[in-house]
C-alpha positions in Angstrom: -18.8 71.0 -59.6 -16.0 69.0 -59.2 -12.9 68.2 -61.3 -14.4 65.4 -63.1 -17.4 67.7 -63.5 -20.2 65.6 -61.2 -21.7 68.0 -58.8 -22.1 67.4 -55.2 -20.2 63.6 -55.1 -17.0 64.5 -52.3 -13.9 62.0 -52.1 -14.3 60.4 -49.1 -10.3 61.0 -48.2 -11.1 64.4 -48.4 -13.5 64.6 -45.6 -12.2 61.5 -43.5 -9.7 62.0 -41.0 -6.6 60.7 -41.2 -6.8 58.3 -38.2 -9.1 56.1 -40.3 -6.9 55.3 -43.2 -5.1 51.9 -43.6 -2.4 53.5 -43.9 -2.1 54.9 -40.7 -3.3 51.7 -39.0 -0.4 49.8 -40.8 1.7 52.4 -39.2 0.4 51.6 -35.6 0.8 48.0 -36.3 3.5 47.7 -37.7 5.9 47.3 -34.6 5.9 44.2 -32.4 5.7 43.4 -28.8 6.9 40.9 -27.2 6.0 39.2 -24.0 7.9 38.3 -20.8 7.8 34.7 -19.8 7.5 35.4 -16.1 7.8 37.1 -13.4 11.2 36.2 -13.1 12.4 38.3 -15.7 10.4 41.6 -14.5 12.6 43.9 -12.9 13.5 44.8 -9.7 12.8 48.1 -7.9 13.7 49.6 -4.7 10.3 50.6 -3.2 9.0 49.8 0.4 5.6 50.7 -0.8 3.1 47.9 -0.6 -0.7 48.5 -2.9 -2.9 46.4 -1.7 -6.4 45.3 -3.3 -9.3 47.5 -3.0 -12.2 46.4 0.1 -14.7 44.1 -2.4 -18.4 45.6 -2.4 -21.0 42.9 -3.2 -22.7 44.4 -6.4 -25.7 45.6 -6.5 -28.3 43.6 -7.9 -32.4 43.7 -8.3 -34.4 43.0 -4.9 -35.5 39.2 -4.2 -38.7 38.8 -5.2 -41.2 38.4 -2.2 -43.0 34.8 -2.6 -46.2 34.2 -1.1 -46.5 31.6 1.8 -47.4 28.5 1.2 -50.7 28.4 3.6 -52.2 24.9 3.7 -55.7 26.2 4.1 -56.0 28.7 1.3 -58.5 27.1 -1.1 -57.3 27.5 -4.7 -59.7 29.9 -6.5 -61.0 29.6 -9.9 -63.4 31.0 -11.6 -65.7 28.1 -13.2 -67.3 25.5 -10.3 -67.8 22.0 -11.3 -70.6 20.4 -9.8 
């Protein structure tokens, strides 16, 4: 039993870890960043090394869909005649 004397009912700050409390998240929060307004202001380094862009792969995608030809003397079937 518990303190209060109900059996089997748990806290859930007991058994939820600490990450998930508000409080912690208004801890992470709390601070603020603040942006640059260009490149401009971003500083400077000696470095003669260049990174360039990885090579672009097309992505891989589904096969195209083989059509059938479009043959002018294929009669269209059906499966009731009209006379």
């Amino acid at each position: 039993m518990n303190a209060d004397g109900r059996k089997g009912v748990v806290v859930p700050e007991e058994w939820v870890h600490a990450a998930y409390n508000l409080e912690t998240w208004a801890r992470m929060y709390s601070f603020k960043i603040n942006g640059c307004s260009g490149r401009r202001y971003w500083p400077r380094i000696e470095s003669t090394t260049v990174i360039i862009p990885p090579n672009h792969r097309p992505q891989v995608d589904r096969p195209t869909k083989k059509m059938k030809s479009n043959d002018e003397h294929a009669l269209p079937t059906s499966s009731c005649v009209t006379h």
